[in-house]
BAGU-250743 format. One line per field, with one value per residue: x, y, z of N, C-alpha, C, O in turn; residue number from 1. Coordinates in steps of 0.2 Angstrom, whole numbers, plus 5000, padded with zeros to 4 digits. Example, Ala and Ser with C-alpha at 12.3 -4.5 7.8 and 13.67 -1.06 7.14 Angstrom:
residues 2
n.x	[5066;5064]
n.y	[4972;4989]
n.z	[5039;5035]
ca.x	[5062;5068]
ca.y	[4978;4995]
ca.z	[5039;5036]
c.x	[5066;5064]
c.y	[4984;5000]
c.z	[5039;5039]
o.x	[5071;5067]
o.y	[4983;5006]
o.z	[5042;5040]
seq	[1;2]
This chain:
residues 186
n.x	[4954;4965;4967;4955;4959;4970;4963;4955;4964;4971;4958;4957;4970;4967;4956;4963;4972;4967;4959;4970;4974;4968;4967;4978;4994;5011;5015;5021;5025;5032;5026;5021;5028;5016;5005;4990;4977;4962;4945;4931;4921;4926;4930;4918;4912;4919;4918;4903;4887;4893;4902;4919;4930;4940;4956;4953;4936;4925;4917;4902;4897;4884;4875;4863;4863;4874;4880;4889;4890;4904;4915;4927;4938;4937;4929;4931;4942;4933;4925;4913;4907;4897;4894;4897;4903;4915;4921;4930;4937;4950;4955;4952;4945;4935;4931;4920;4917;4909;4916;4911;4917;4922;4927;4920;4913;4922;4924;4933;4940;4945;4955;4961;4970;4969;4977;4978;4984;4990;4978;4978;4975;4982;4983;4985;4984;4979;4990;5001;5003;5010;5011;5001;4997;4981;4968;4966;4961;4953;4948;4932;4924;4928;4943;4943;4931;4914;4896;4886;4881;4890;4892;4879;4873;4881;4883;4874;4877;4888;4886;4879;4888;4896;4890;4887;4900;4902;4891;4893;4909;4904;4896;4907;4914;4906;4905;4919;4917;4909;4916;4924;4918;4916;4928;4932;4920;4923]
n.y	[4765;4771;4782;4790;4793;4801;4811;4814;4818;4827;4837;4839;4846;4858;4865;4867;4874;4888;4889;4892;4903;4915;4929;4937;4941;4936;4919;4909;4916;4921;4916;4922;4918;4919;4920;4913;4898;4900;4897;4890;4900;4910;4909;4905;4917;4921;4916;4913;4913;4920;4924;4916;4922;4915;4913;4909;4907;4903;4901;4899;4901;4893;4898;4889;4873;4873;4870;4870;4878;4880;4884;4883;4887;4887;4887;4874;4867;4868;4866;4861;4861;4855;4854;4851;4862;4864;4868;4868;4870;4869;4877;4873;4877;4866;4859;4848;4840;4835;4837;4840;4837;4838;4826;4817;4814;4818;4814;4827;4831;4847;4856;4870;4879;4890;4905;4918;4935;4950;4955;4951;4939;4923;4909;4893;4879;4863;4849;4853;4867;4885;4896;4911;4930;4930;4937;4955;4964;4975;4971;4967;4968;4963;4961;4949;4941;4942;4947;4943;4929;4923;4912;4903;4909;4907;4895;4884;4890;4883;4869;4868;4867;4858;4847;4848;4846;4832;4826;4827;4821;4807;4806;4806;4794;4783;4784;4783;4769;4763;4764;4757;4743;4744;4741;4726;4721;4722]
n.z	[4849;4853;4846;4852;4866;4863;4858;4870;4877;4871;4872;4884;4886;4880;4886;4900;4895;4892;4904;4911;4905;4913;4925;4934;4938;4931;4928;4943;4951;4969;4983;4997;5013;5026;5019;5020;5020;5011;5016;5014;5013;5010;4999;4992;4991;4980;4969;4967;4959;4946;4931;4926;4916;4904;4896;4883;4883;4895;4913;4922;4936;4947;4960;4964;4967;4964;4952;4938;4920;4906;4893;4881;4866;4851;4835;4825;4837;4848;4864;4876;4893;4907;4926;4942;4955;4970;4984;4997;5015;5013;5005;4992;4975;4966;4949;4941;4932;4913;4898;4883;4866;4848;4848;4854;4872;4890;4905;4919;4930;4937;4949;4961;4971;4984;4992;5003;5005;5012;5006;4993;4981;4978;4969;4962;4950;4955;4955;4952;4949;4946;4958;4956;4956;4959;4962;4968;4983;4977;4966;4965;4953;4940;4926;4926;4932;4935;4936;4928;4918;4904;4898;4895;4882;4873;4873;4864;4853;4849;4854;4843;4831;4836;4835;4820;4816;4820;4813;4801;4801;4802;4792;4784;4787;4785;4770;4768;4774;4765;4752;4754;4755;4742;4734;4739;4733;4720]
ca.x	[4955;4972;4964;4952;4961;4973;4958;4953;4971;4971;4954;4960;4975;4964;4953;4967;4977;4960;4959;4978;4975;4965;4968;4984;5002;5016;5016;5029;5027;5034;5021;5023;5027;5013;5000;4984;4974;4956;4940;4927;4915;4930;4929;4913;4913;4923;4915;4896;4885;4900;4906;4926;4934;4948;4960;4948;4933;4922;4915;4897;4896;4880;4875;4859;4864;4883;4880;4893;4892;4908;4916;4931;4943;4934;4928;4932;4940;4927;4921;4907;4905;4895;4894;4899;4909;4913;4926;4934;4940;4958;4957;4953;4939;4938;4926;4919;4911;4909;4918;4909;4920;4920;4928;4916;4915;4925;4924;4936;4941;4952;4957;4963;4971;4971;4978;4977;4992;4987;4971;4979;4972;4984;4981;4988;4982;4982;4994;5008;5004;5014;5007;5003;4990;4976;4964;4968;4956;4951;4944;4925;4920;4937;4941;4941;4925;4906;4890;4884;4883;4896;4891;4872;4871;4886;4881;4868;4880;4895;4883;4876;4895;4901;4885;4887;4905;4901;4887;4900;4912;4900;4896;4914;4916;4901;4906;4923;4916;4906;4922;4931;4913;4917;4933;4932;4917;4927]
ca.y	[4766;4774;4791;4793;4794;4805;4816;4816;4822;4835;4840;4843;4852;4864;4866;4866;4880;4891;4892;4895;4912;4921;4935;4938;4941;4931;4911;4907;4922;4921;4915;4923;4913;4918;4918;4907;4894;4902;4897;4888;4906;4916;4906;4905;4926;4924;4915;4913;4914;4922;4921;4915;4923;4913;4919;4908;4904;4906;4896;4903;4894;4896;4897;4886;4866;4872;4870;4876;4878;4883;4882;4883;4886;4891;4883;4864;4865;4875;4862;4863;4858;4854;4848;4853;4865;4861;4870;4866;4874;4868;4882;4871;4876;4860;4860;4839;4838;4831;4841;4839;4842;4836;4819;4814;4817;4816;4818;4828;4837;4851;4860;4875;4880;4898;4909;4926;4936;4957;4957;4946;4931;4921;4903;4888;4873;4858;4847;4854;4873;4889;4901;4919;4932;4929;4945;4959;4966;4980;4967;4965;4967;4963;4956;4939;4938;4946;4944;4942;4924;4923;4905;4898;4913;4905;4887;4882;4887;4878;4864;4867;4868;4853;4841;4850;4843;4824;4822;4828;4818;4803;4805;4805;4788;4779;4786;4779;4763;4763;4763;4750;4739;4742;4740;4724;4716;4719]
ca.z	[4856;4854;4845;4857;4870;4861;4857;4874;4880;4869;4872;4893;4887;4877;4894;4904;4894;4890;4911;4914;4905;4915;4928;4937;4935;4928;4932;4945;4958;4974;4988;5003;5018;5028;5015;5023;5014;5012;5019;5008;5012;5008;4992;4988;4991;4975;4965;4966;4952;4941;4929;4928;4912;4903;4889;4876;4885;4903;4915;4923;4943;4949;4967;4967;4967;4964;4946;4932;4914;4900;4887;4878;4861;4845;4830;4827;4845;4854;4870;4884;4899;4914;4932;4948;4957;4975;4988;5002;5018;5013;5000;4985;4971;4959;4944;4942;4925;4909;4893;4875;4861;4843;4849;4862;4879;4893;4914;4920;4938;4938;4957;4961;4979;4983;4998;5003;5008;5012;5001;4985;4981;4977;4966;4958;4947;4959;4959;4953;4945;4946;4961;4955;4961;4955;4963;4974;4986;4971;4961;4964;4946;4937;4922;4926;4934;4929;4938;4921;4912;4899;4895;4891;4877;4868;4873;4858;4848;4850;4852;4835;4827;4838;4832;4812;4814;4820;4807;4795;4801;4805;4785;4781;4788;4781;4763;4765;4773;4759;4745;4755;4754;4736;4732;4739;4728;4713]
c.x	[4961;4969;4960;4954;4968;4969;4953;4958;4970;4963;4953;4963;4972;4960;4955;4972;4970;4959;4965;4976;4969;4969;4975;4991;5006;5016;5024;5028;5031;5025;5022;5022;5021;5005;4995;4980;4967;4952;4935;4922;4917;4929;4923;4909;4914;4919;4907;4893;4888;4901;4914;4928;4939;4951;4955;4944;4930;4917;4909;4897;4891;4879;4869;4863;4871;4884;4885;4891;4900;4909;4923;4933;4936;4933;4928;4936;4937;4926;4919;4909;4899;4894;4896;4904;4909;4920;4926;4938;4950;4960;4954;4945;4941;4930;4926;4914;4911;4911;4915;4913;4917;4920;4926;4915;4918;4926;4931;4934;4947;4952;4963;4963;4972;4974;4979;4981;4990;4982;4973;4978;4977;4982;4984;4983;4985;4985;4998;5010;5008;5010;5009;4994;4985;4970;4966;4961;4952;4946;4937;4923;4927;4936;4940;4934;4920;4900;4886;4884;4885;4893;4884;4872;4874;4886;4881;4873;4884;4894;4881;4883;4897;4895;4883;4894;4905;4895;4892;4905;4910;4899;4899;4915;4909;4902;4912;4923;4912;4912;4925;4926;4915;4919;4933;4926;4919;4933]
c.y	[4771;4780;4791;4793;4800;4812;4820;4819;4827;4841;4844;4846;4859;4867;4869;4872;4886;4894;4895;4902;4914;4927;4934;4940;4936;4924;4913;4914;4918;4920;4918;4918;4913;4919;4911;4903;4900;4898;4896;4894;4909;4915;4907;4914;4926;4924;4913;4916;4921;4919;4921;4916;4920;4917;4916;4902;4906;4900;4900;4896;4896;4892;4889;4878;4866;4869;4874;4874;4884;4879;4886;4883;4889;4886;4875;4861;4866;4867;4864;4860;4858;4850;4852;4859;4862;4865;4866;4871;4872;4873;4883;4875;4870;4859;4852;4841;4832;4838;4837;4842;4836;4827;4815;4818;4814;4820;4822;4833;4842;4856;4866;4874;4885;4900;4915;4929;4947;4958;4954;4938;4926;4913;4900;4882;4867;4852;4852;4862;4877;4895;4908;4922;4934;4935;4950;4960;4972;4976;4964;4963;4968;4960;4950;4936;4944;4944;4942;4935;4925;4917;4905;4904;4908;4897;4882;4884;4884;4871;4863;4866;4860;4847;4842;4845;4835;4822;4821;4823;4806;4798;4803;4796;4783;4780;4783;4772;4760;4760;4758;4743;4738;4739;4733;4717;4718;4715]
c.z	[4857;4852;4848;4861;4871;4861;4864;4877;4876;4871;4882;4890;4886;4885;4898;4902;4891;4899;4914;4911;4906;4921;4931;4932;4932;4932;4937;4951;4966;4981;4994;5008;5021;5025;5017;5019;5016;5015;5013;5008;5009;5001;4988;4989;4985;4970;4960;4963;4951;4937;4929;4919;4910;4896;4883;4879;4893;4905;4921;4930;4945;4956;4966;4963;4964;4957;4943;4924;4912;4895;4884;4870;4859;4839;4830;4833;4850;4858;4875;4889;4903;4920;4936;4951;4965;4978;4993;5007;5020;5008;4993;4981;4965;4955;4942;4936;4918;4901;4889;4871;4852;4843;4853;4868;4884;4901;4914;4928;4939;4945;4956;4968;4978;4993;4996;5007;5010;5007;4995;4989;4977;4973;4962;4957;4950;4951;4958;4950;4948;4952;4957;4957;4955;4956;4967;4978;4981;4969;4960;4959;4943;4931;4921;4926;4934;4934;4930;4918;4903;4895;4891;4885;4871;4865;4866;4853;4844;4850;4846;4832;4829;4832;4824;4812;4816;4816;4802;4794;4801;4796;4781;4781;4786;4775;4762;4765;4767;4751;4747;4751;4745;4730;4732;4737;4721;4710]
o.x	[4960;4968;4959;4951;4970;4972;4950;4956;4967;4963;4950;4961;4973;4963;4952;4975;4973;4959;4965;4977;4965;4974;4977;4992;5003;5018;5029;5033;5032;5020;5026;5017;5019;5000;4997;4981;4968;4955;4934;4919;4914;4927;4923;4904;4912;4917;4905;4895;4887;4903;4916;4928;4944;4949;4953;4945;4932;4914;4912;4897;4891;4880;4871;4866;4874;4889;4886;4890;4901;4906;4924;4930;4931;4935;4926;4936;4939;4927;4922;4914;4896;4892;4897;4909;4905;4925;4923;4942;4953;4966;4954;4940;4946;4925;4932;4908;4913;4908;4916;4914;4913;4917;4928;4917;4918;4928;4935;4929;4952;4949;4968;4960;4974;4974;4981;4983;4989;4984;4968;4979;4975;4978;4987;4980;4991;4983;5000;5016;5011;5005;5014;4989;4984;4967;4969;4956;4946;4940;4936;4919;4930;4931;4937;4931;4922;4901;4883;4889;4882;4893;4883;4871;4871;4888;4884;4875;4885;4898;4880;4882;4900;4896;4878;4894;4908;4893;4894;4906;4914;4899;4898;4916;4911;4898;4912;4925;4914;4912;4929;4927;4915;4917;4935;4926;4916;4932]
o.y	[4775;4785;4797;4798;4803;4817;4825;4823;4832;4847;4849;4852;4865;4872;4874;4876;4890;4900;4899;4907;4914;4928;4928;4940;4930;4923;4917;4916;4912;4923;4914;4915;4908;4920;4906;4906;4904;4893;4900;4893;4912;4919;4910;4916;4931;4928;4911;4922;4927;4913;4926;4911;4921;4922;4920;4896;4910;4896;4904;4889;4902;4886;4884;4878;4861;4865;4880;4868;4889;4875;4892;4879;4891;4880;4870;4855;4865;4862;4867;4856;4863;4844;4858;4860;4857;4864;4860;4876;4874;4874;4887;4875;4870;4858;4849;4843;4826;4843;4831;4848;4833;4823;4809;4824;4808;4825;4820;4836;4841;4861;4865;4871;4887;4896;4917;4926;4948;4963;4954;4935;4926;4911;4903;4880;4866;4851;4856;4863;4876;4897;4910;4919;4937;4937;4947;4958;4973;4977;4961;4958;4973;4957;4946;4932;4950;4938;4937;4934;4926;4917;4906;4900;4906;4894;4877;4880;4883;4867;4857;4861;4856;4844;4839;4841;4831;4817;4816;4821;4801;4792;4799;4793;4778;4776;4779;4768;4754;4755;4755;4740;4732;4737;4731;4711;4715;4715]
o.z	[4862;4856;4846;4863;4876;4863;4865;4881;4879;4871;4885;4891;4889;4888;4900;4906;4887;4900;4919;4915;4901;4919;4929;4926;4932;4938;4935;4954;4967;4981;4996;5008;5021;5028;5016;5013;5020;5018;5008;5003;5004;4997;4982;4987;4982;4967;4954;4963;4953;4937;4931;4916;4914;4893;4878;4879;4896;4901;4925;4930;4946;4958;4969;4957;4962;4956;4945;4923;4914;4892;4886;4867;4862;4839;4834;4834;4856;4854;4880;4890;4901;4920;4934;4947;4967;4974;4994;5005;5024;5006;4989;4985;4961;4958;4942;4936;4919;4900;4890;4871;4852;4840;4855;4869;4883;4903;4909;4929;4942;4944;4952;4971;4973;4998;4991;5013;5004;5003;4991;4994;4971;4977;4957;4962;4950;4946;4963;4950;4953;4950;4955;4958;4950;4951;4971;4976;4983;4970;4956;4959;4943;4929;4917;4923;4933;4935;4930;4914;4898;4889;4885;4880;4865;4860;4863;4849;4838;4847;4845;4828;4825;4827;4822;4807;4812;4817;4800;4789;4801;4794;4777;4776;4784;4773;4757;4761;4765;4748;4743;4747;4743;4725;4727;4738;4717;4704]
seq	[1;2;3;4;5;6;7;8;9;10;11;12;13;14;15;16;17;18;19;20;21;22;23;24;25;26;27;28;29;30;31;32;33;34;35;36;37;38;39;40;41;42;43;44;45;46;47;48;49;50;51;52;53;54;55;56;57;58;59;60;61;62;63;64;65;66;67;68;69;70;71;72;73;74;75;76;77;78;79;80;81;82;83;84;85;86;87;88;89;90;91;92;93;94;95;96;97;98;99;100;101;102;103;104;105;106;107;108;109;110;111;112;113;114;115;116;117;118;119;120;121;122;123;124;125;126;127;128;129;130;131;132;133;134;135;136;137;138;139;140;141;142;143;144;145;146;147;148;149;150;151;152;153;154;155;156;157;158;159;160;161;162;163;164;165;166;167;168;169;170;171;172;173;174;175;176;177;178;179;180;181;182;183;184;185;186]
């Protein structure tokens, strides 16, 4: 119980630090006072069927049924997702899924609050993250985001890699349970 839940903590951090580098300036800006929450339209302006660029990894939101696939990290920590997306006219977008990694899976919900201050979109990782600006009005086709799906190509095979590594691992552990079985009838 205790390394699984280890493995699931680390497997949100990965997540978690793979979405923090995407687009804007430096963590920690300065928010301007009169900066507005957005508007779940303004929002879904931004993000519908898109994809969202991270520093290692993307997340493909598609318009019908408010459906997302991603994925994240690389080799034996590469992990999927999918599930929901969902705004709010309090500003928020929050992604409701299930991550696949090598150690299982595991729900998770992560939100975003954005506001727009003269044509920058500002945003921070709910609860407690760092405001910085995340698009300007230039930004249509930018590097964060893509009319293009980033994800399903990538999918299959991060799939194939995660389900090569728990056979492997799956093997590992019936071969040793195997040697204890043995050691103990002699």
């Amino acid at each position: 119980m205790k390394r699984t839940r280890r493995n699931q903590t680390m497997c949100l951090a990965l997540v978690a630090a793979a979405m923090l580098g995407g687009p804007g300036k430096a963590a920690g800006e300065e928010l301007p006072d009169d900066a507005r929450l957005m508007s779940a339209v303004e929002l879904h302006g931004i993000y519908h069927d898109k994809s969202w660029k991270w520093s290692e990894g993307a997340a493909y939101l598609r318009d019908e049924g408010r459906s997302f696939i991603a994925w994240a990290g690389t080799g034996e920590s590469a992990s999927w997702a999918e599930g929901r997306w969902i705004l709010t006219d309090e500003g928020e977008l929050c992604l409701k899924g299930e991550w696949h990694s090598r150690t299982g899976v595991y729900p998770d919900e992560t939100c975003f609050v954005h506001r727009i201050h003269e044509g920058t979109v500002y945003q921070r990782r709910e609860p407690s993250g760092d405001w910085y600006a995340f698009l300007t009005e230039d930004d249509e086709e930018s590097d964060a985001f893509t009319k293009d799906d980033l994800v399903s190509g990538k999918l299959e095979s991060i799939r194939q890699t995660l389900k090569a590594g728990m056979e492997s691992e799956e093997a590992s552990s019936l071969a040793e349970a195997g040697d204890e079985q043995d050691g103990e009838g002699q």
